[in-house]
LUMLO-614540 format. One record per residue (C-alpha): x, y, z. Coordinates in steps of 0.05 Angstrom, whole numbers, padded with zeros to 5 digits, always signed. Each point is the difference from the previous one (the first is absolute). Layout:
N
XYZ ...
# end
This chain:
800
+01751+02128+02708 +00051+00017+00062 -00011+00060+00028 +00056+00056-00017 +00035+00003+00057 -00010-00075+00037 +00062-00042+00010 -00020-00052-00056 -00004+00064-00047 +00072+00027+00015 +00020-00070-00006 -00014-00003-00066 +00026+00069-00020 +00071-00021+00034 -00007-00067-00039 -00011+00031-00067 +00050+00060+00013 +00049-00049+00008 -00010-00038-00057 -00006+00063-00051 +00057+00040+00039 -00040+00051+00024 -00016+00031+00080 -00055-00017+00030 -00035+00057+00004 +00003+00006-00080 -00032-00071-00009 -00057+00018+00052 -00014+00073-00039 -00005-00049-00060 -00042-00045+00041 -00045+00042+00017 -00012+00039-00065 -00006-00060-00040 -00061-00015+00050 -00031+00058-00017 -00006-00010-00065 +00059+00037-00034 +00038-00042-00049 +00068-00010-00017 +00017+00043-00053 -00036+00050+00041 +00035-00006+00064 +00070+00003-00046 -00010+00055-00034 -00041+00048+00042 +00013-00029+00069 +00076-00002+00010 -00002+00050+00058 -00043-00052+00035 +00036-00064-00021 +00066+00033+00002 +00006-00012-00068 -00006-00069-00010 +00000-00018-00074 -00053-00045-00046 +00038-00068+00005 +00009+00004+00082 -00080+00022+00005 -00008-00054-00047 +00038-00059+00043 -00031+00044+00062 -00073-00018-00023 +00012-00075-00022 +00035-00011+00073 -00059+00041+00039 -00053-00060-00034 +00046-00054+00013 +00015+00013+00077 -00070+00033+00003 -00026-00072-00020 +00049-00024+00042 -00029+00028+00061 -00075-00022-00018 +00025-00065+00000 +00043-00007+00061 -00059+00026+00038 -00041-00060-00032 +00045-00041+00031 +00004+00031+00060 -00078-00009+00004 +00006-00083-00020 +00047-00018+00045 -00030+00039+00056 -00058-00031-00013 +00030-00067+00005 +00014+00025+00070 +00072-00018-00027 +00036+00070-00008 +00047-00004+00057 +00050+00068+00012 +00060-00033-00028 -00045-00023-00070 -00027+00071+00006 +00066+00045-00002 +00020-00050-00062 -00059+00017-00032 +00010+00079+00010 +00076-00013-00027 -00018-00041-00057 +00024+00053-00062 -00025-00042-00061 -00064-00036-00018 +00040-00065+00002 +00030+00005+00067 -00074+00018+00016 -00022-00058-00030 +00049-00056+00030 -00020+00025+00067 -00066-00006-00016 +00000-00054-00023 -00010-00056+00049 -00058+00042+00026 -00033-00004-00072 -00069-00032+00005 +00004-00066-00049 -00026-00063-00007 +00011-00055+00047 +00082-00025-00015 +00033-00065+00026 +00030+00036+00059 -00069+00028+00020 -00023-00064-00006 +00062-00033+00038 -00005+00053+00059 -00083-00021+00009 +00035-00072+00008 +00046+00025+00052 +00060-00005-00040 +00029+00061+00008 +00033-00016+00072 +00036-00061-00033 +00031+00051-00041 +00017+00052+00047 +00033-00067+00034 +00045-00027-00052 +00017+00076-00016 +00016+00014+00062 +00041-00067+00020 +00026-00040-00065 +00031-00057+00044 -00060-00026-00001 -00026-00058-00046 -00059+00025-00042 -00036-00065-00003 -00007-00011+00072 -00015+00067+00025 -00046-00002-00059 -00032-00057+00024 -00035+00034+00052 -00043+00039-00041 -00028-00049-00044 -00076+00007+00015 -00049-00037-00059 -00052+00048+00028 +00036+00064-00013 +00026-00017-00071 +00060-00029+00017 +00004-00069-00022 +00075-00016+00020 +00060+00021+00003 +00020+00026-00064 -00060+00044+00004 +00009+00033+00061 +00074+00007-00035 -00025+00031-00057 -00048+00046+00039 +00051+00024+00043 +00046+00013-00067 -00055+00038-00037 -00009+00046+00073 +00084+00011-00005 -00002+00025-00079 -00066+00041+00006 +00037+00030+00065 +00066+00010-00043 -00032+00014-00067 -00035+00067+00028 +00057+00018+00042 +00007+00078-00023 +00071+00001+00029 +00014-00063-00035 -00038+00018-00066 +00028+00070-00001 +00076-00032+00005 -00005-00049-00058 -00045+00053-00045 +00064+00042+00000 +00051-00050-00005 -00037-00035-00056 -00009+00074-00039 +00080+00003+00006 +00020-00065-00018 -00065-00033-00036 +00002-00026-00069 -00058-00002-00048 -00002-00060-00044 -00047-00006-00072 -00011-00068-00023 -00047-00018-00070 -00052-00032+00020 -00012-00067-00036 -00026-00003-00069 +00011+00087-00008 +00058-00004-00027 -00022+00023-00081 -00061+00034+00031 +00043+00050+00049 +00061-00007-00051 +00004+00078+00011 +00019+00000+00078 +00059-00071-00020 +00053+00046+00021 -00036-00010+00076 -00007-00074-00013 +00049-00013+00050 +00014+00061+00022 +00030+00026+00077 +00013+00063+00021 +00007+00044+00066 -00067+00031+00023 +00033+00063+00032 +00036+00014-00062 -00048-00021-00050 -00018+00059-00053 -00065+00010+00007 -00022-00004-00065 +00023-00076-00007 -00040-00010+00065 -00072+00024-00038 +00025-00052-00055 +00003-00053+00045 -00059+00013+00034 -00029+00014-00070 +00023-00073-00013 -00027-00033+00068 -00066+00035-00015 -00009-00030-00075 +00022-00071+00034 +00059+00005-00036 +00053-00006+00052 -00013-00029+00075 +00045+00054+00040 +00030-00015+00069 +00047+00036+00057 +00052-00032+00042 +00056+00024+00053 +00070-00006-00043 +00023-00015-00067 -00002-00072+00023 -00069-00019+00008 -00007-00053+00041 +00067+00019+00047 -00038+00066+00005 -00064-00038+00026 +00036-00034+00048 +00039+00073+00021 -00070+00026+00006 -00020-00058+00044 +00056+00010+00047 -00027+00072+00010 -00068-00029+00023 +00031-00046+00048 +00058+00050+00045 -00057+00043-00001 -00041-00048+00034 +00051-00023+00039 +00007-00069-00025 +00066-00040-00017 +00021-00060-00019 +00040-00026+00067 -00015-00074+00001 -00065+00012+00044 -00061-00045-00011 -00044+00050-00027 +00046+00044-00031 -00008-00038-00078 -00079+00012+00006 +00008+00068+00019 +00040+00014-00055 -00038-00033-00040 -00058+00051+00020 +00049+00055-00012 +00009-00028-00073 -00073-00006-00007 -00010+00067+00020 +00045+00031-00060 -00019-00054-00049 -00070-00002+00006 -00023+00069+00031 +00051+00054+00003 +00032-00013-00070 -00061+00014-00037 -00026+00053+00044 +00070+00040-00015 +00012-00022-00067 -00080+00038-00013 +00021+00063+00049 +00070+00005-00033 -00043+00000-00075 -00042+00041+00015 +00047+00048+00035 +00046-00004-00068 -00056+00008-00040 -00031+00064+00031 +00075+00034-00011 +00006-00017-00063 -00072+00024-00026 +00020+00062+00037 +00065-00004-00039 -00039-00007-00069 -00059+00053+00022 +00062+00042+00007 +00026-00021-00074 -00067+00020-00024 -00021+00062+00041 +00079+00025-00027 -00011-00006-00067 -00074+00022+00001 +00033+00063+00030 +00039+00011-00055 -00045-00017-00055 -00056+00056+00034 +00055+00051+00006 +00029-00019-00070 +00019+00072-00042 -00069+00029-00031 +00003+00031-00068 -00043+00055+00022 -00054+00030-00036 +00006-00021-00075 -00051-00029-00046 +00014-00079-00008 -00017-00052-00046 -00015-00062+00033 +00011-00072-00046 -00015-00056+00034 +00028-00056-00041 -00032-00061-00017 +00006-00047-00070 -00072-00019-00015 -00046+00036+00038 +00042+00059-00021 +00040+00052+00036 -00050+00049+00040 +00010+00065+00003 -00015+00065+00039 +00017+00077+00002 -00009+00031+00057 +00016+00075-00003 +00050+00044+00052 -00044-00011+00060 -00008-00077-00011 -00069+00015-00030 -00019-00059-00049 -00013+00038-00065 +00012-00053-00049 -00006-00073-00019 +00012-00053-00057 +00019-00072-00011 +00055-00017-00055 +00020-00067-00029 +00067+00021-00016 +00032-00080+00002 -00012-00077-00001 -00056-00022-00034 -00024+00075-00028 +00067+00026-00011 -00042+00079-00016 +00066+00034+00013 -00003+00056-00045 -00070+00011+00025 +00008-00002+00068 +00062+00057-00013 -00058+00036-00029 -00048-00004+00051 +00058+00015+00062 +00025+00058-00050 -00066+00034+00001 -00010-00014+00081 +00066+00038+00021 -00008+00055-00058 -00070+00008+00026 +00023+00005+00077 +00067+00025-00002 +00025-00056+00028 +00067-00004+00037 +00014-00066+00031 -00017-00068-00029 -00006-00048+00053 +00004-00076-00014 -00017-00050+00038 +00054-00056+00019 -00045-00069-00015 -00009-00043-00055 +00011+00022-00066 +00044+00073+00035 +00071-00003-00042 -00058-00007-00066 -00040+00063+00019 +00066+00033+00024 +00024-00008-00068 -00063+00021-00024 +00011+00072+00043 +00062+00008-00031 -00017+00000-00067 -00060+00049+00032 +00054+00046+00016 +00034-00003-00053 -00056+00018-00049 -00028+00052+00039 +00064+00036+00025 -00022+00070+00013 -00051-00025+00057 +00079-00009+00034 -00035-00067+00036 +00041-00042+00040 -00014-00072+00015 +00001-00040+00076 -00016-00073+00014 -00035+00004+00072 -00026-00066+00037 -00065-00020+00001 -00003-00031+00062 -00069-00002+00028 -00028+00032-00062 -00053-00056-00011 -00022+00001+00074 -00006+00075-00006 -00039-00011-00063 -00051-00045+00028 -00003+00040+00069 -00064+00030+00027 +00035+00064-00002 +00017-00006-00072 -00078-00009-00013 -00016+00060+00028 +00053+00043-00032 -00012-00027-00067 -00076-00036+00000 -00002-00003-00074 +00074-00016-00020 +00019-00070-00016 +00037-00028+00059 +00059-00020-00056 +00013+00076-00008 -00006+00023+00074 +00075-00043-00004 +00025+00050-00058 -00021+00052+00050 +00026-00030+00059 +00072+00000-00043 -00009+00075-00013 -00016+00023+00052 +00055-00031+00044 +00052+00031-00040 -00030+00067+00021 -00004-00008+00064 +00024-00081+00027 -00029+00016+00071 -00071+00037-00018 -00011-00070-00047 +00032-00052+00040 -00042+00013+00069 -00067-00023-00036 +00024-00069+00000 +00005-00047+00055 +00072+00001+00023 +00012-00076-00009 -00036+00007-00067 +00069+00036-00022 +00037-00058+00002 +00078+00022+00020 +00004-00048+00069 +00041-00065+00023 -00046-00056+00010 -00071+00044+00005 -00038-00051+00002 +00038-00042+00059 -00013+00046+00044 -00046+00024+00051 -00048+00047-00046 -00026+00045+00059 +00067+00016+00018 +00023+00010-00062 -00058+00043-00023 +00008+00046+00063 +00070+00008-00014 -00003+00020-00076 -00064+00047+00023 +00057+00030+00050 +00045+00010-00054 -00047+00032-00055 -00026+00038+00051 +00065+00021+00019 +00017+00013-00074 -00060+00045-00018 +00010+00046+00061 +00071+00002-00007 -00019+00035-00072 -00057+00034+00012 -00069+00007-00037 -00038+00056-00046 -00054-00011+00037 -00038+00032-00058 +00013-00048-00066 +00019-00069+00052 -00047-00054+00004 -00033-00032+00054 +00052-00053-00003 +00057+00038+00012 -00044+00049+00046 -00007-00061+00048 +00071-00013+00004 +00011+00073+00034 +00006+00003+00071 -00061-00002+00038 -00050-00009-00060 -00050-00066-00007 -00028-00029-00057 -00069+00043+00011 +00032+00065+00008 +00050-00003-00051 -00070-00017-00049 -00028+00063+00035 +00055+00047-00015 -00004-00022-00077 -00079+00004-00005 +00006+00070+00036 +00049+00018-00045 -00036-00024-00062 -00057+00038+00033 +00028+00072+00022 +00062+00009-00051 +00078-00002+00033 +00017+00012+00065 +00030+00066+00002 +00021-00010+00069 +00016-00055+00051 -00049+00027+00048 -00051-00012-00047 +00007-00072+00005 -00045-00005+00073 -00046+00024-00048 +00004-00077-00024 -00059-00047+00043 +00040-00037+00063 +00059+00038-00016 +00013+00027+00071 +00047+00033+00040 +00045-00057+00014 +00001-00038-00062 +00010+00072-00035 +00066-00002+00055 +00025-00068-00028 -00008+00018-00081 +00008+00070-00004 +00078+00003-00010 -00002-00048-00042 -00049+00033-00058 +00022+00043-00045 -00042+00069-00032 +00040+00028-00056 -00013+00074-00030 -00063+00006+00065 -00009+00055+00049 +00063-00025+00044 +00059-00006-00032 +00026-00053+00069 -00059-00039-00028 +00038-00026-00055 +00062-00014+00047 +00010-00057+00060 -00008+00050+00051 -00056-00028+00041 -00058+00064+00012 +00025-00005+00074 +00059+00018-00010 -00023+00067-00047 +00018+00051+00061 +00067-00020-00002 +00002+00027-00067 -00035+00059+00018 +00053+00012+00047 +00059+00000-00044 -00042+00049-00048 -00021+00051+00053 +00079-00003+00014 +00027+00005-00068 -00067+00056-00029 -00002-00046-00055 -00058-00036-00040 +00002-00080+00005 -00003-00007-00080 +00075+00041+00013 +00026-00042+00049 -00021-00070-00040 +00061-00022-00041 +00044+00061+00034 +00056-00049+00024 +00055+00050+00018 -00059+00035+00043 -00018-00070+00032 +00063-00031+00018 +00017+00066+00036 -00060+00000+00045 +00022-00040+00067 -00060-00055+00019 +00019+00010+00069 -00038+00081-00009 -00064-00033-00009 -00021-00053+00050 -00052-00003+00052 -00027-00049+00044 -00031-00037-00058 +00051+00006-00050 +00071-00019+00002 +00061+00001-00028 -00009-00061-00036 -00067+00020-00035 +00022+00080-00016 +00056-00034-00036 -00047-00043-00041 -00042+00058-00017 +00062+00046-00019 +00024-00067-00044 -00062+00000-00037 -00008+00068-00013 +00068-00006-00034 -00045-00051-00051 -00066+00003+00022 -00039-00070-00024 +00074-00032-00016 -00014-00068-00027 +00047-00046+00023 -00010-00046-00055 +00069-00006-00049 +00004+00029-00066 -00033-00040-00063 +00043-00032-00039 -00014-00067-00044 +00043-00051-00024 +00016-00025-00075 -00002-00062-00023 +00046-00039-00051 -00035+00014-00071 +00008-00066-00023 -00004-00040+00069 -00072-00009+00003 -00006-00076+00023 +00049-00040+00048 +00022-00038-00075 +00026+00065-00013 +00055-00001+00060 +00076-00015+00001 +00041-00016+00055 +00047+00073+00007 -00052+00039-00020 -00004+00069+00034 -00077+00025+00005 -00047+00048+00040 -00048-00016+00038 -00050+00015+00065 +00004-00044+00063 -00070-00032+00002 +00007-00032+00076 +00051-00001+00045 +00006-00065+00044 +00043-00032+00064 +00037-00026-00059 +00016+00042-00050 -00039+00051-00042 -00043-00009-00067 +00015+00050-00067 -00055+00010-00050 +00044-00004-00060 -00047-00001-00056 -00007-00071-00023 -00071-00016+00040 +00041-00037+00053 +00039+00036+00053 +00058-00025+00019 +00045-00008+00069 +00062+00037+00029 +00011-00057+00051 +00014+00042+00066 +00080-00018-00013 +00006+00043-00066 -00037+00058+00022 +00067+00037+00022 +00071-00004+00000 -00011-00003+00073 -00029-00042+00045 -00071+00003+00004 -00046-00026+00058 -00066+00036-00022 -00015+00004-00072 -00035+00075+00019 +00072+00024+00018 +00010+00019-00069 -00062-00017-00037 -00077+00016+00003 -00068-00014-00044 +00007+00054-00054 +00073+00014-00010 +00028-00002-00059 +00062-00037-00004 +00045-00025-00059 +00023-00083+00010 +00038-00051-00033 -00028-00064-00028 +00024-00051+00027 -00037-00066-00015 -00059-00017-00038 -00047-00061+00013 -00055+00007-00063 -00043-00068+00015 -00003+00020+00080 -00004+00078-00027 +00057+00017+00058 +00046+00060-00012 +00062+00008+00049 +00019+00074+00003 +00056+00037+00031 +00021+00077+00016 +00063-00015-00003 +00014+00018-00073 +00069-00026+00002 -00022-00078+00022 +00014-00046-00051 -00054-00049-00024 +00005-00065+00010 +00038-00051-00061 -00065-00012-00033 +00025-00077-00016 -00008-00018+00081 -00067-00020+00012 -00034+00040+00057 -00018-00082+00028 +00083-00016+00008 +00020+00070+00018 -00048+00007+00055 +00018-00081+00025 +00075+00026-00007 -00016+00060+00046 -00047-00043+00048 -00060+00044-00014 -00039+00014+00063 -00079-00014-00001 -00045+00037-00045 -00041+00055+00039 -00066+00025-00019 -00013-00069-00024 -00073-00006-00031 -00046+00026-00050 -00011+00069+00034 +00079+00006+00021 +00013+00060+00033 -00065+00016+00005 -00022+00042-00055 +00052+00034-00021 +00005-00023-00076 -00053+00014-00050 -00043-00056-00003 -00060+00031-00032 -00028+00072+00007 +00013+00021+00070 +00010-00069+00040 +00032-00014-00068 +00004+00028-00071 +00070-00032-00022 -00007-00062-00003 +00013-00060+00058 +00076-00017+00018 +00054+00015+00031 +00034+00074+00011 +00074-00020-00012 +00051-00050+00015 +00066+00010+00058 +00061+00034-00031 +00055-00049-00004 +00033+00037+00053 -00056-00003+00058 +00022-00039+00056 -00036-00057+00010 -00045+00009+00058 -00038+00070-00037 -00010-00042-00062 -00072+00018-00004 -00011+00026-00069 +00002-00072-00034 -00065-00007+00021 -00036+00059+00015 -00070-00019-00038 -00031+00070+00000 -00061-00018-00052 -00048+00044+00046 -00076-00022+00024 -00050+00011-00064 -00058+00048+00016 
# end
């Protein structure tokens, strides 16, 4: 680690500050908390006087940065040691190396200094070849073959003339090949103008029918979206399609552009000299056989880093808004998990999420018990007082659904109101090592029913016991690098739980973990001490808890809530550090703190600016005169659910025109899915999302809203649903095939291409799944040609 204040540390710091649009000093304050442990929701909330208030995202792109130029750094100085080792690091190779601002400029300059095996030019330059390079270089007048001559020596490996030609060639294109100047220059010019090309390989074609859109495909690598890049590598990767990358729409004019490049940067031209067609015939060798490949694998994996980070965004976006999806608070639910003939599970857990109650009911195909299983849920919610009846959205939903409404119905004074809520992730919950430890003698079947209660209660308390991936909402998950995009969804749950806030006296040691500053261990040892000693009636109580210290109590403490304990700031955001500032404004004011909770006339009268010190600013008095105003504010929406069509229950059941509710499942590069109902969502392609022009989907749209849409098109064998918000658009004349309407409009390639799609975002089976495989929805007619993704947007999602 740099040392605070060295050069190479206030580098960095300027580097980032630049890049987030922050000052310098602000990025080192960040810096240098972040080393000491604090973390981000910590440093955003409680340490804006520091950071001069720099928010969640910028500390978030701060910290990703402060690894990458940190590694940066470890590496140049690995270089540093190699070539110095060499005895090759001269001052000029040196200052490059120091200037180098990227691990690939690092790497081109390191590169012919990288230890390897023994190549043709080593070999050649042993021979003393290399001066009969240097010579036709350096004088092309000169006839190859004779000057050549001279350096054929049987002895030394060089049998005639044509090898000592072919030496001295392979010495030019190593020389050229790692030229950083020359390899930096054609890196960028080939990410402006480069081309990627798919091809089927032979004999794929029925095999990797799914990706024939990309048969033949050719597109732009800068403007590429990024989720048709993951198909294609998808593609390459299951042999489907051989991929390639050339200089201009024109391949082999672009080759030839490219080779040009080599050669006036190597000073070499055709002029009628002797030499000059074997030199650039080493300059064509050089692109062709070395540079071409080395670029066309930089330039990949260059396109494929941004658009995983493009797709961890997706994901880590609509995970956000699934975790901070509207709770319906503290209500007794009924939990049905549906299923046909292993029956439909189900679970009661009472106001505090307690499990109270359990059953399974064979209320359809091949039982058909309906009239019992009304009985049996009857005497459940009479029994509990139930509230809520939460169903879960997999196979065999719109049949239980229907089976909650006649619930309803024939027990109307319980006043019961019905809510499909995805089960995403319920199975992996369900089998999870914390879900044998919460329930060690429940069947793992009905941990799911619970799983579905419970996260209509409270969405964020259930949804952080299951691996974030696990949940299933992403772009191409599994194309992607899985460390990065586990640290990134940890960021954002993290991010979400803190930004709510935790009873630290009924949360689990899941959702314990997620605070600020808590591990796995201590969040265990706050629930077995509280299991132990009874509720924390304060939060100073909690270094009470075993390797709960001073600091980590720093990092948490805001963030957990005591309701109805000794301190009524307890149940508030105010971190305990802050509680003088309160006691300020009451000594002022002679009034109690239970008066001055809630007392917003009172509050937005006092003037921050009264009540700061040396520690505390204006920034943070604000906060804390903000959250007295609410103290504990949850910034979670307010719960609403959607209802479905009665009647519209399976995608047979849909018509072009009709006008439904529903709940947007996933939102994608490309468009947005709706949970209508019918077991398969379907797509609002990206172009009928507004009357507006729309370049991200999460403009207008995120995972949870409800939104009512237009049907547009219906594909029953491919199960395909084409949706629009636009409840004016007209459906296309159902006599035109979707085959000659989409020829007449030149359809662009399918994206998403392949049995997982868009990566999990249908519902393929229970959480990686549950709806059965195929695709989301089909283009509107009207989508312009190059976003016609929906066509093929497979979204059947991995089975558990």
């Amino acid at each position: 680690m740099q040392q605070k204040n060295s050069p190479l540390a206030l580098h960095i710091a300027q580097t980032i500050a630049a890049e987030i649009g922050a000052q310098t000093a602000q990025a080192q304050a960040a810096i240098a908390l972040l080393d000491e442990g604090a973390t981000v929701p910590f440093i955003a909330r409680y340490r804006k006087e520091v950071t001069g208030g720099l928010d969640d995202t910028q500390l978030r792109n701060l910290e990703v940065r402060l690894t990458y130029l940190r590694e940066l750094e470890d590496r140049r100085a690995a270089v540093l040691a190699s070539i110095a080792e060499q005895g090759k690091l001269s001052d000029e190779l040196k200052a490059d190396i120091e200037a180098a601002d990227s691990k690939a400029r690092l790497e081109d300059l390191y590169l012919p200094y990288k230890p390897k095996r023994r190549t043709r030019a080593q070999i050649a330059r042993e021979a003393g070849l290399e001066p009969l390079a240097d010579s036709l270089l350096g004088d092309p007048s000169q006839s190859p073959e004779l000057v050549a001559a001279g350096y054929v020596d049987a002895e030394k490996g060089v049998a005639d003339v044509k090898a000592a030609l072919e030496g001295a060639r392979a010495i030019l294109m190593e020389r050229w090949g790692e030229d950083a100047a020359l390899v930096g220059e054609l890196r960028g010019w080939m990410g402006e103008v480069g081309v990627i090309r798919a091809r089927v390989a032979e004999g794929k074609e029925e095999a990797g029918a799914k990706y024939r859109d990309y048969f033949d495909h050719a597109e732009s690598l800068a403007k590429i979206p990024s989720h048709r890049l993951l198909a294609l590598f998808r593609a390459r990767r299951e042999e489907v399609l051989f991929l390639d990358l050339d200089p201009g729409s024109e391949a082999e004019a672009g080759h030839v552009l490219a080779e040009g490049r080599v050669a006036k940067h190597a000073g070499v031209a055709a002029q009628g000299r002797a030499a000059d067609k074997w030199l650039l015939d080493a300059c064509r060798l050089t692109w062709r056989a070395k540079l071409h490949m080395h670029l066309l694998l930089d330039l990949f994996n260059q396109a494929r880093e941004k658009a995983e980070a493009e797709a961890i965004a997706v994901f880590g976006d609509n995970l956000k808004d699934l975790m901070l999806a509207a709770p319906a608070g503290p209500k007794a639910v009924l939990g049905l998990d549906p299923g046909l003939r292993t029956g439909v599970k189900v679970a009661v857990v009472d106001r505090t999420g307690k499990l109270v109650d359990t059953a399974t009911i064979y209320p359809h195909e091949p039982k058909r018990q309906w009239d019992q299983s009304l009985h049996v849920l009857r005497a459940l919610c009479a029994k509990h007082q139930v509230e809520l009846i939460a169903i879960g959205n997999g196979t065999a939903s719109r049949e239980t659904d229907k089976l909650a409404g006649d619930l309803i119905k024939l027990a109307p004074e319980q006043k019961m109101q019905k809510i499909v809520v995805s089960e995403a992730g319920a199975s992996v919950y369900s089998a999870s090592e914390f879900a044998a430890k919460e329930f060690p003698g429940l069947d793992v079947s009905l941990r799911g029913a619970v799983s579905i209660a419970r996260r209509l209660q409270d969405p964020l308390a259930e949804l952080v016991k299951i691996e974030p991936k696990a949940i299933g909402v992403g772009q191409y998950q599994h194309d992607v690098d899985q460390f990065r995009l586990a640290r990134a969804l940890d960021a954002r749950v993290e991010d979400c739980v803190n930004a709510v806030g935790v009873d630290v006296n009924t949360a689990s040691a899941s959702l314990l973990t997620r605070v600020s500053g808590l591990s796995a261990s201590v969040a265990e040892n706050i629930v077995v001490f509280r299991d132990a000693n009874g509720a924390f009636r304060n939060r100073r109580e909690l270094l009470k808890v075993p390797r709960l210290g001073e600091k980590t109590f720093e990092q948490c403490a805001g963030f957990l809530r005591i309701a109805d304990g000794d301190q009524p700031l307890d149940a508030s955001s105010v971190h305990p550090e802050a509680y003088p500032v309160v006691e300020r404004i009451l000594q002022r004011c002679g009034r109690e703190v239970k008066q001055v909770i809630g007392d917003t006339g009172f509050l937005r009268g006092v003037r921050a600016e009264d009540y700061t010190d040396d520690t505390f600013g204006v920034p943070t008095v604000r906060d804390i005169l903000k959250e007295l105003e609410k103290p504990g504010r949850d910034p979670r929406p307010e719960f609403k659910a959607a209802r479905f069509a009665e009647g519209v229950e399976a995608i047979k059941d849909l018509k072009p025109g009709m006008i439904l509710e529903g709940v947007i499942s996933n939102v994608a590069a490309f468009g947005a899915f709706v949970d209508i109902g019918v077991h398969q969502d379907g797509l609002i392609h990206i172009s009928a999302l507004s009357d507006r022009y729309v370049k991200d989907p999460r403009e207008v749209v995120k995972a949870g809203d409800i939104v009512k849409v237009r049907v547009l098109e219906v594909d029953i064998a491919r199960k395909r649903i084409a949706l629009t918000r636009r409840l004016d658009d007209t459906p296309p004349p159902a006599a035109e095939s979707r085959d000659e309407r989409g020829h007449r409009e030149q359809r662009g390639p399918r994206d998403g291409a392949g049995p997982r799609g868009g990566g999990n975002a249908g519902r393929g089976g229970r959480d990686n799944g549950g709806r059965g495989a195929g695709g989301g929805g089909m283009r509107p007619a009207a989508a312009p040609a190059d976003n016609a993704l929906a066509a093929a947007f497979a979204r059947a999602r991995d089975k558990n």
